[in-house]
MARLO-365682 format. One record per atom (N, C-alpha, C, O): x, y, z; residue in one letter. Coordinates in steps of 0.1 Angstrom, whole numbers, plus 5000, padded with zeros to 4 digits. Layout:
// MARLO-365682
XYZA;...
// end
This chain:
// MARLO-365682
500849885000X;500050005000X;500950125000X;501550155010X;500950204990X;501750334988X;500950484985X;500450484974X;500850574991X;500350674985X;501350804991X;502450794997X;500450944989X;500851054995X;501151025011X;502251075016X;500250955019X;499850985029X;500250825040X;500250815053X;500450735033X;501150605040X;502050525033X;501350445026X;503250495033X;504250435028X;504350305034X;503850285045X;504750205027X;504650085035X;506350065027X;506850165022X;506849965027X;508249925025X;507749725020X;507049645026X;508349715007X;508249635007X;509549475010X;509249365009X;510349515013X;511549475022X;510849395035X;511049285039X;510049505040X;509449465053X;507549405053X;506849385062X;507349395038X;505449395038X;505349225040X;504349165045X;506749155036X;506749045033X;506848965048X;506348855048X;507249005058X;506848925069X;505548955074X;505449075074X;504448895079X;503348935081X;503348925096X;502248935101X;504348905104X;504448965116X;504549045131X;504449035144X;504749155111X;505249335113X;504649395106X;504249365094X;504649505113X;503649595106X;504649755105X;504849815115X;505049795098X;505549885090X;505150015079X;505350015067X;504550125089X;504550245080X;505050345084X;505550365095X;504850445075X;505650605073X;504750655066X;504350625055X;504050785078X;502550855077X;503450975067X;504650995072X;503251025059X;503851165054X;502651235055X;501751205062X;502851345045X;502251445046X;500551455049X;499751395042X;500351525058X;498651495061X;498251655057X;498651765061X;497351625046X;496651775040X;495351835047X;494351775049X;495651975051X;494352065056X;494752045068X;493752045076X;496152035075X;496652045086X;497652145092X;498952125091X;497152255098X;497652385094X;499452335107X;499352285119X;500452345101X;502052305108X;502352375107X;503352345113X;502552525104X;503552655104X;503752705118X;503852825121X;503852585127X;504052585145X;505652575146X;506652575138X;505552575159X;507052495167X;506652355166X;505452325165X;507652245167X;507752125167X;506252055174X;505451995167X;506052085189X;505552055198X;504552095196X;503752015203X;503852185190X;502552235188X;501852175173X;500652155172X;502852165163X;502852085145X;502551925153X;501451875150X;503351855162X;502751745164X;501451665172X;501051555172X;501051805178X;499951775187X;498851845170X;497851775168X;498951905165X;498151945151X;497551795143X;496451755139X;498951725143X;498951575134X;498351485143X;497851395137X;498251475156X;497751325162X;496751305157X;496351185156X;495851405154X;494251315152X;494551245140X;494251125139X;495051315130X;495051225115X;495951095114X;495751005107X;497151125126X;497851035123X;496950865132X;497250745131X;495950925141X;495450815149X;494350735139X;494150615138X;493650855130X;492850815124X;493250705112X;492450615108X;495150715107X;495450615098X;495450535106X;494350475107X;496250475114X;496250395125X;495050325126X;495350215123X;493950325127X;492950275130X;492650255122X;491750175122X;493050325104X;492750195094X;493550095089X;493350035078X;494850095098X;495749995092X;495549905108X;496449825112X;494449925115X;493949815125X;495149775132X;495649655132X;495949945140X;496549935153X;496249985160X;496949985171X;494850065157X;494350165172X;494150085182X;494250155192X;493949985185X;494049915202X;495549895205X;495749855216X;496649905198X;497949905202X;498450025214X;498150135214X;499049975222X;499650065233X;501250125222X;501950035217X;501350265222X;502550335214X;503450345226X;503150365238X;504950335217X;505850395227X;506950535216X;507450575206X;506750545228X;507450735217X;509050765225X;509250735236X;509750815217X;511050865221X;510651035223X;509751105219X;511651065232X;511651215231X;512351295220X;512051405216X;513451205213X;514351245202X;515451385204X;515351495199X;516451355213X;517351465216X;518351465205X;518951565203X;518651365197X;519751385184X;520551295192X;521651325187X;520851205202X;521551125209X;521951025202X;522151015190X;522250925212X;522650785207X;521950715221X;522750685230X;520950705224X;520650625238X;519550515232X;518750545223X;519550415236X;518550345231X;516950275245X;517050215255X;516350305239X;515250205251X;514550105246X;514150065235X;514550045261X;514049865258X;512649935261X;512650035269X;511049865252X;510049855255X;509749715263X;510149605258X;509049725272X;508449585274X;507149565270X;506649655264X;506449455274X;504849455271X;504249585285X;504549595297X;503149655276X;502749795282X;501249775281X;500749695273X;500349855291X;499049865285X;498750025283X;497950085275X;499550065291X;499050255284X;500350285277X;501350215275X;500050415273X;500950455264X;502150525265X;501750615273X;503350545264X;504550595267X;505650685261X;505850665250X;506250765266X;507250865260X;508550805265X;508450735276X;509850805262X;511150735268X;511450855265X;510950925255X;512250895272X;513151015279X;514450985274X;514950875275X;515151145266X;516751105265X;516851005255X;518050965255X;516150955247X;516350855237X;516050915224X;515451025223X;516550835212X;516250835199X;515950685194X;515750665182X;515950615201X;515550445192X;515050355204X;515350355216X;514150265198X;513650205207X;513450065202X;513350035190X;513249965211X;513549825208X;512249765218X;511949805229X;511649635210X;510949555219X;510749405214X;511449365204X;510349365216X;510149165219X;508449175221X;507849075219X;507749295224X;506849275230X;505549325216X;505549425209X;504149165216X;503649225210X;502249355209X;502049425220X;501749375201X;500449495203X;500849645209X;500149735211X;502449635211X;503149745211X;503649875197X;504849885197X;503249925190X;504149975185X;504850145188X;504650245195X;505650085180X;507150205183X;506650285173X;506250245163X;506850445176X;506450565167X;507850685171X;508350735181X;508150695159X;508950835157X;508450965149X;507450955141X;509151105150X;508551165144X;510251205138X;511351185144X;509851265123X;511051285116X;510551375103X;509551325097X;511251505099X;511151585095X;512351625083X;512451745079X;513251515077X;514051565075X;515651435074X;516551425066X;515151365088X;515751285096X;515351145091X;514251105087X;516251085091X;515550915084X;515250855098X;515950865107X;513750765097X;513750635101X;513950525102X;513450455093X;514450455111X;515350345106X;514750235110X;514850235122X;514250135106X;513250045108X;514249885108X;514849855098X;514449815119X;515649705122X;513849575125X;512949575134X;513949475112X;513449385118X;514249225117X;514949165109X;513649205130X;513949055127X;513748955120X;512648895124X;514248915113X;513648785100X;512948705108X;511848675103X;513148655120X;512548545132X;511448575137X;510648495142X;511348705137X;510248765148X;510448785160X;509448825166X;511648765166X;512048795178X;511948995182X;512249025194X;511849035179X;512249185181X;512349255169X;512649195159X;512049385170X;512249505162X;512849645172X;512949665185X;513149715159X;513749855166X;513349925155X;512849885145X;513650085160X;513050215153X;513850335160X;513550385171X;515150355149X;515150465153X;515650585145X;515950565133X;515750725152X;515750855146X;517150885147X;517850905157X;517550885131X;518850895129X;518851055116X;518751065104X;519051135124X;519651245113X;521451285114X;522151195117X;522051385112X;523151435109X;523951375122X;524651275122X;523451465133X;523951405145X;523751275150X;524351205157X;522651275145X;522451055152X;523050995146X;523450895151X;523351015137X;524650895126X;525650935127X;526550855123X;526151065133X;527551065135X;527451055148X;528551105151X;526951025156X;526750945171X;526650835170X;526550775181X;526550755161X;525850585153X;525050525162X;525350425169X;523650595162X;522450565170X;521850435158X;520950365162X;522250415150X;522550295144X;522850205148X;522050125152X;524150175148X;524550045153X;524550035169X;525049935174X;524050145177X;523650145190X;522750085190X;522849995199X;521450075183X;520450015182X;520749865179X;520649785188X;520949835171X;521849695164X;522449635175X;522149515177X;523349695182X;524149625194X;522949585201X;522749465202X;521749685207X;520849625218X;520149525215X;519949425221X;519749545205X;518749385198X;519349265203X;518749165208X;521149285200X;521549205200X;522049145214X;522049025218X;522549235220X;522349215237X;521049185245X;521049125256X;520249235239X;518749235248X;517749085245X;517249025254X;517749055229X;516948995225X;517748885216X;517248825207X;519248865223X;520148755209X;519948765197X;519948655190X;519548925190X;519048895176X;520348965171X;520649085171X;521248825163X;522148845153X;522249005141X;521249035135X;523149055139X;523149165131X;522849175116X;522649265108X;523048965117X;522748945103X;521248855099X;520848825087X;520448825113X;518948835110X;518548915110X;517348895113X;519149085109X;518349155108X;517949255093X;518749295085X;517049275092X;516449365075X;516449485083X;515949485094X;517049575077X;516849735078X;516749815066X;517349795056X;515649915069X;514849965062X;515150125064X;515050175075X;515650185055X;515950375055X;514550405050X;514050335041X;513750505056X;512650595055X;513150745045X;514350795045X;511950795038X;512450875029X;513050965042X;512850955054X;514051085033X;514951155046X;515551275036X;515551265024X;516251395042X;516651475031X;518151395026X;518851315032X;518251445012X;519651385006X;520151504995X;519451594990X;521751474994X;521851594982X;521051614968X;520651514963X;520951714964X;522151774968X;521151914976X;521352044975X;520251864981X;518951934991X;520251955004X;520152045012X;521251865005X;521551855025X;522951865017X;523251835006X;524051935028X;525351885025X;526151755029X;527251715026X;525051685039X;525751545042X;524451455035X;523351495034X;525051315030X;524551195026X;524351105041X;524850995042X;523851145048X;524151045061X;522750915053X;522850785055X;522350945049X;520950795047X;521950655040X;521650535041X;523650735029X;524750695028X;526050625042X;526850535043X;525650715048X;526550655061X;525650565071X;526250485078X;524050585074X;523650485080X;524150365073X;525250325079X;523850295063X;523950215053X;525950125056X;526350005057X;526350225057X;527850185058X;528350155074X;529250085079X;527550225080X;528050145096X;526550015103X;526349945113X;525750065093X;524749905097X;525849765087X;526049665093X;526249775075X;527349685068X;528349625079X;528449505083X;529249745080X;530149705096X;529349655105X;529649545106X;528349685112X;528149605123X;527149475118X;526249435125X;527449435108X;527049315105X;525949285098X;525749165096X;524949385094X;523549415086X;524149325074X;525349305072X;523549285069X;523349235050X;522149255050X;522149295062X;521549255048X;520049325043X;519549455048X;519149495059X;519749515036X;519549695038X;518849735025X;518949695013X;518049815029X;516949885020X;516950035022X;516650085033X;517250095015X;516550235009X;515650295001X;515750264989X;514850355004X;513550374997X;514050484987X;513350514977X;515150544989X;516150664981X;515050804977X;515150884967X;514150814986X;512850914986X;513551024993X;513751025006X;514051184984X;514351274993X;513251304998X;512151264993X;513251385010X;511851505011X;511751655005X;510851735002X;513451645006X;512951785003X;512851804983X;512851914977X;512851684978X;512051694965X;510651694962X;510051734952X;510051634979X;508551604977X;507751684983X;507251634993X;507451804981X;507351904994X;505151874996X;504451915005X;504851774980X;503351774982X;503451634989X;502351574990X;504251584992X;504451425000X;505051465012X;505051355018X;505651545019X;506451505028X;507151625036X;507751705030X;507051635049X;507051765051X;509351765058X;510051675062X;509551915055X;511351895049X;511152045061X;510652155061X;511951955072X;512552095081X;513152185074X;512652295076X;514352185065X;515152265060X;514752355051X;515152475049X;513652285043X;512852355026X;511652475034X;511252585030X;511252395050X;510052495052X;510652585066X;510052655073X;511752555066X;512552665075X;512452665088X;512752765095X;512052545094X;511852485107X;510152465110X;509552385117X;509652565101X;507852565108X;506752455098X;505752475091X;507552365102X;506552255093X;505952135099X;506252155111X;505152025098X;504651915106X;506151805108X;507351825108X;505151685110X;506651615109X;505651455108X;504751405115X;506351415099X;505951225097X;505951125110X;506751115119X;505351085108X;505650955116X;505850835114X;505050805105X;506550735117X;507450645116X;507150535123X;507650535135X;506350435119X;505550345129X;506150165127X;506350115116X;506250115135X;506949985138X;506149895150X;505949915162X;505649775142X;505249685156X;504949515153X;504449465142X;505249445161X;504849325159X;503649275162X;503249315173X;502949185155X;501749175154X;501449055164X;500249025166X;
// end
């Protein structure tokens, strides 16, 4: 399923274990806010896709997103949650899913071929040159014994040149390789080419909405 408004990845459609999308642009949603106020604008639409891709009974777990490298373990939850100080998040647990918000910033979607665990996290300029990448990669594999090489990773559209001066959606790619990834996908979708798909911190000058980035095992 692909449109303006929900991306699926086909890398990841093929396990039917996991559930995998990237809300982009939601129309007649006024974002010319601050961060915090553009995302409280988007929850209704973004709940309302949610409930037709039949995860609105799911408990979400949300990062705060400081540009870090910290990662958090979810467990099985029944209410809903924010992790503090983090950018990526990991769980084992199902009817959970994991949500990020990114503007600019790639998604990084880590599943396991087994079904053991998934991760999700927010990697822009600073998170990849912090390698909140293979931070994430290491915990899977610490947390949940999930090998670096059962794992499929998936890049979410994200800015690229010659829109940005760094290629980082290029360097996630090359330090998921090093820490042992073979299966990598890029969807090679800038944002800031798609400005009626996809909303581009940099193209709208900081005052724009921001996507969401959704991950869960079923």
């Amino acid at each position: 399923m692909t449109s303006p408004l929900c991306l699926t990845f086909p890398a990841l459609e093929k396990y039917e274990f996991c559930r995998a999308v990237f809300l982009g642009k939601q129309p007649g949603i006024d974002v010319q806010k601050e961060r915090e106020e553009a995302i409280r604008n988007l929850r209704r639409s973004h709940i309302q896709a949610l409930t037709q891709l039949g995860l609105d009974k799911f408990s979400i777990a949300e990062v705060e997103q400081v540009h870090g490298n910290q990662v958090a373990i979810v467990g099985p939850q029944i209410s809903s949650q924010t992790y503090t100080n983090a950018d990526a998040l990991i769980t084992s647990a199902r009817r959970v899913f994991l949500k990020i918000f990114v503007a600019d910033c790639a998604a990084v979607y880590l599943v396991d071929r087994h079904g053991r665990a998934i991760g999700l996290a927010h990697s822009g300029r600073k998170g990849t040159e912090l390698e909140i990448v293979p931070a994430t990669i290491r915990a899977l594999q610490e947390t949940f014994d999930v090998s670096p090489s059962d794992l499929i990773l998936q890049i979410s559209p994200c800015i690229r040149p010659p829109h940005y001066e760094v290629d980082f959606a290029a360097d996630i790619i090359q330090q998921a390789l090093t820490a042992g990834v073979t299966e990598i996908s890029d969807c090679d979708i800038c944002t800031a080419c798609h400005p009626d798909r996809y909303y581009s911190y940099r193209m709208e000058k900081g005052k724009t909405g921001r996507m969401a980035a959704v991950l869960a095992l079923l």
